[in-house]
N, C-alpha and C positions, 0 to 999 in steps of 0.2 A: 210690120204693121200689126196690132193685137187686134185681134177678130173677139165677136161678143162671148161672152163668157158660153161655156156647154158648145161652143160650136167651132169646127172645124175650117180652118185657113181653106178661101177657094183652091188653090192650089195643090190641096189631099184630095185624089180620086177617091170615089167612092164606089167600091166593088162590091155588084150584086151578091147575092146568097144567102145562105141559112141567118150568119149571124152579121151583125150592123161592124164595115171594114172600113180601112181609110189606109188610102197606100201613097207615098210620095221616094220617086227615086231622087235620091243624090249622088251622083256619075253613077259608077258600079253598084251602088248600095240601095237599097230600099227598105223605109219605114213602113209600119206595119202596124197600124192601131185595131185591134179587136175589142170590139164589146165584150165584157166577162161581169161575170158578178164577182165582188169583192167588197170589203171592209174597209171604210172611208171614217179615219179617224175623225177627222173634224164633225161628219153628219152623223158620226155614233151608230151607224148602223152600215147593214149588207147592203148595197143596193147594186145596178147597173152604172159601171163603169167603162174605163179602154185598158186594156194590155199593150205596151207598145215596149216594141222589137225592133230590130236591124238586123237586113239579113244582107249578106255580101254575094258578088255575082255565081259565086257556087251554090247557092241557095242555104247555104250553113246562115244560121242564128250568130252573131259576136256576143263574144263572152262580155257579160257585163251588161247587155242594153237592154236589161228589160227596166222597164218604167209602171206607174200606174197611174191616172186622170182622173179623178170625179168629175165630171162633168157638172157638174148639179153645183157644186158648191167652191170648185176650183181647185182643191185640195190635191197633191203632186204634181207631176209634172205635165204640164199643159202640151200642145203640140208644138206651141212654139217655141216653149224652153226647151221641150225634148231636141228637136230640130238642130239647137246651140249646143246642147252637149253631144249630142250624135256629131256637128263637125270639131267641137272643137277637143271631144277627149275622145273618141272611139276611131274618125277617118283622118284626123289630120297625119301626112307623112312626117315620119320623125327626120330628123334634121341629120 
């Protein structure tokens, strides 16, 4: 189900602290969106965005998942296409 634009699936906890988080486990793994500032080509400029990660039950980062979300204007990858590629290219067991 697509949630309104700039805004987070009920489903992402939202983890107090310094900076604005959003965490969701899938079995062993858990998503990881932080607020950062970054360079949103579509809105042409720096503004506040998310960083989003996968970290596995060792607390190690997977090679490869990092993402980034402009919230503002939609511009890469949103939380719930991250979500789809996080299962289906980073946790799926190989056959």
């Amino acid at each position: 189900m697509a949630t309104e634009q700039g805004k987070f699936p009920p489903d992402w906890k939202q983890i107090p602290g310094e900076k604005l988080e959003y965490r969701k486990k899938l079995g062993q793994f858990e998503m990881i969106a932080t607020e950062t500032m970054g360079f949103c080509e579509k809105c042409g400029k720096k503004d506040l965005g998310f960083s989003l990660k996968t970290k596995d039950s060792r607390g190690d980062y997977l090679g490869k998942s990092g993402a980034y979300w402009c919230p503002k204007c939609g511009e890469g990858m949103s939380p719930e296409a991250y979500e789809k590629f996080v299962k289906s290219e980073l946790i799926t067991p190989e056959m």
